[in-house]
N, C-alpha and C positions, 0 to 999 in steps of 0.2 A: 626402213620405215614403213615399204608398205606390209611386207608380212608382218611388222606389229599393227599394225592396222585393222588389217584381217582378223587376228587376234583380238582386237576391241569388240568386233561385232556380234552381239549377245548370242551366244550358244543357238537361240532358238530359232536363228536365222543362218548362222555360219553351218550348220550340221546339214541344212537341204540345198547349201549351196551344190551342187555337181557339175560334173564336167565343164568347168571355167577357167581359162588360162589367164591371169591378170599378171601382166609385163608391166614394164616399164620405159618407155621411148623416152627420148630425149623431146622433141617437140614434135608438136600435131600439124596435121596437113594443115587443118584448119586454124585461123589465128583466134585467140581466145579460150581456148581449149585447153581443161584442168586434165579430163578425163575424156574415157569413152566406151560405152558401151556397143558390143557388136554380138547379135545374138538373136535369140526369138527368146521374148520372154517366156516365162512359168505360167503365165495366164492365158498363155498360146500354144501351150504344149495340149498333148492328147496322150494316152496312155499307147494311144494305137502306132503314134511315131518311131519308124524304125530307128537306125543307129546315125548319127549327126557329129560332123565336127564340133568340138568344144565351143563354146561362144568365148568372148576376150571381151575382156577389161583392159582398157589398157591408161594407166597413168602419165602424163606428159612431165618430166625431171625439171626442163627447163624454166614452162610459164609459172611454177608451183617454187622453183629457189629465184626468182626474182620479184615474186608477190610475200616473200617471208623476210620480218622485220626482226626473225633472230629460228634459231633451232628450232625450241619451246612452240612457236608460230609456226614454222613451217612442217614439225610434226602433226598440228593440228588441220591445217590444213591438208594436207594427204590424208588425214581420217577422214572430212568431210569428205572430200573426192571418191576417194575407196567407196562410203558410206552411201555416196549421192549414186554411184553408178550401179552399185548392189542394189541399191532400190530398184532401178530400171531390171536390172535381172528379175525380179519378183514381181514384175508387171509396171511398175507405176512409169505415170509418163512425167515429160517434165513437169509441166502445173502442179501435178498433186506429193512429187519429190520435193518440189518450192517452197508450198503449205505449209506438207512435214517440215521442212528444216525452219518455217519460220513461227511453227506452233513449239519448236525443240528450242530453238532459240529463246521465247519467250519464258518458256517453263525454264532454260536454264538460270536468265535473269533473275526471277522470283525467287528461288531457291537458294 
């Protein structure tokens, strides 16, 4: 589920992801925890930056098949997750991850 995941996310975003390891644990240190982001974002990088371990993604199995009310649901939500934590990869923080998903949300509504 999550490499189709990955696969959902529009070409023009997926192609500048690099070096990012996105796993899969069973559950997070932390309670409440879909995903997570570990990394220095793309808005903190420098060209001048030498060589760096990969950042991680990493997906929580557990909190994500207990909040899904069938498959179909629970595929969708790992999209989000995937989606929400790639965003932090690209710089954004939580607030403006939030926004987007509740300006995505509404356009999908309308639609």
């Amino acid at each position: 589920m999550v490499a189709r995941a990955v696969q959902r996310i529009p070409a023009r975003f997926r192609l500048r992801i690099q070096n990012v390891a996105i796993v899969v644990e069973q559950e997070p240190r932390e309670p409440g925890l879909l995903g997570l982001y570990q990394g220095r974002p793309l808005t903190e990088r420098s060209v001048h930056d030498g060589f760096h371990m990969p950042d991680q993604i990493s997906i929580y199995q557990g909190p994500h098949e207990r909040m899904a009310r069938s498959r179909v649901h629970l595929e969708e939500l790992v999209w989000e997750t995937v989606w929400h934590e790639v965003a932090h990869y690209f710089g954004l923080d939580e607030a403006q991850v939030q926004r987007a998903e509740r300006r995505h949300a509404r356009l999908k509504r309308h639609s």
